[in-house]
N, C-alpha and C positions, 0 to 999 in steps of 0.2 A: 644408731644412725650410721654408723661407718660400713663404707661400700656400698652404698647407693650411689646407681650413675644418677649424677645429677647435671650433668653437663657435657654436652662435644664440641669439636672443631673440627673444620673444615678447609685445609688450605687451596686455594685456589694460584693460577697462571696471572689469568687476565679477571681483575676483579668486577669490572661490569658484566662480562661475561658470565661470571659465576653469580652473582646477584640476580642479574636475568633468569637464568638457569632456574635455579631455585627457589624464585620468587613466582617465577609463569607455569612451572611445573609442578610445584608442590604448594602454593599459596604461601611461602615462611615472608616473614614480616624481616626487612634486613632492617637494620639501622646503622648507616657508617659512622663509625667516630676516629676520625681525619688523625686527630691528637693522638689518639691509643695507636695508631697503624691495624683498625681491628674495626669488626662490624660485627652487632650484636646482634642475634635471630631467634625469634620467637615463631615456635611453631606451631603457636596452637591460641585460644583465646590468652590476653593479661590482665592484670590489675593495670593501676593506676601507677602503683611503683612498677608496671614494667617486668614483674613477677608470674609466673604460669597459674590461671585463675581455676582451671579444672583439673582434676587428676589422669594422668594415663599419659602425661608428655613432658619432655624439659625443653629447654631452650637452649641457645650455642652460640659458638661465634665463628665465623670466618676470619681468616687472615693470609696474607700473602705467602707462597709454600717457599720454608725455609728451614735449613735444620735447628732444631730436632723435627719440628713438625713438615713431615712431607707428604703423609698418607692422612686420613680422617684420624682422631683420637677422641678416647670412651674416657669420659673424666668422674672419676668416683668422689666422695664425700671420706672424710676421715677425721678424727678430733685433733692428731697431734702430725701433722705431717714430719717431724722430723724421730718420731717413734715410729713410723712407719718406712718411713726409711732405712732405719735397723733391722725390720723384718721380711722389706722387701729384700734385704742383701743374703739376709739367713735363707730365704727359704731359695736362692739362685738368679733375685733379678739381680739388677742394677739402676739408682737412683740417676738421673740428668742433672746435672747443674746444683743449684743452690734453691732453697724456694724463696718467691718470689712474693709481696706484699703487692696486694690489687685495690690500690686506694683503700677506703676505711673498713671495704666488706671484709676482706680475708686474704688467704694467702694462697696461692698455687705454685704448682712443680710436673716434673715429666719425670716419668720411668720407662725404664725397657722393665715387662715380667721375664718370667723363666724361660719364654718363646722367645724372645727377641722383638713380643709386640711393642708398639709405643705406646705408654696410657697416661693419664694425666691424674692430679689430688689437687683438693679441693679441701681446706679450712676454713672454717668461718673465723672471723675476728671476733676476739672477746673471749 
């Protein structure tokens, strides 16, 4: 299961603005949650928990552009994100920060690769 994109972001200026944007162009379903500083986007049918209910799509989030996140970010899947931190350093990236616990789902993090892109991880809890 590790390295699958399972998830992006989107930072935006002006957040109505960008909701509009991408709600009237592309049909993505936003949902703001005021608390998190973050809006959740579904861009394709969901479940009931809010989960992508067909194959061929993920879902995302918008949030206010701040660093690290200044451009969009491709967020992969991984089992140990702080083993992969070890490997993203060996092979020439660089890890961001510390990773970060995302209420009871799991945990995320930012990395620069060996470009200097920005990419994001993604562990599930448990």
């Amino acid at each position: 299961m590790s390295g699958r994109v399972v998830h992006f972001e989107v930072p935006f200026d002006d957040a109505e603005r960008a909701r509009g944007f991408y709600s009237d162009v592309f049909d993505w379903k936003i949902q703001p949650m005021p608390e998190m500083q973050y809006n959740m986007v579904s861009t394709g049918p969901t479940s009931d928990q809010g989960m992508p209910s067909e194959p061929g799509f993920i879902g995302g989030g918008m949030m206010e552009r701040q660093a690290p996140v200044t451009t969009p970010v491709i967020t992969l899947q991984v089992d140990d994100i702080d083993a992969t931190f070890i490997a993203i350093e060996k092979h020439g990236g660089k890890p961001l920060g510390e990773k970060m616990t995302i209420g009871e789902m799991g945990f995320a993090a930012y990395f620069n690769d060996s470009e200097g892109n920005l990419m994001g991880l993604w562990q599930n809890a448990g």
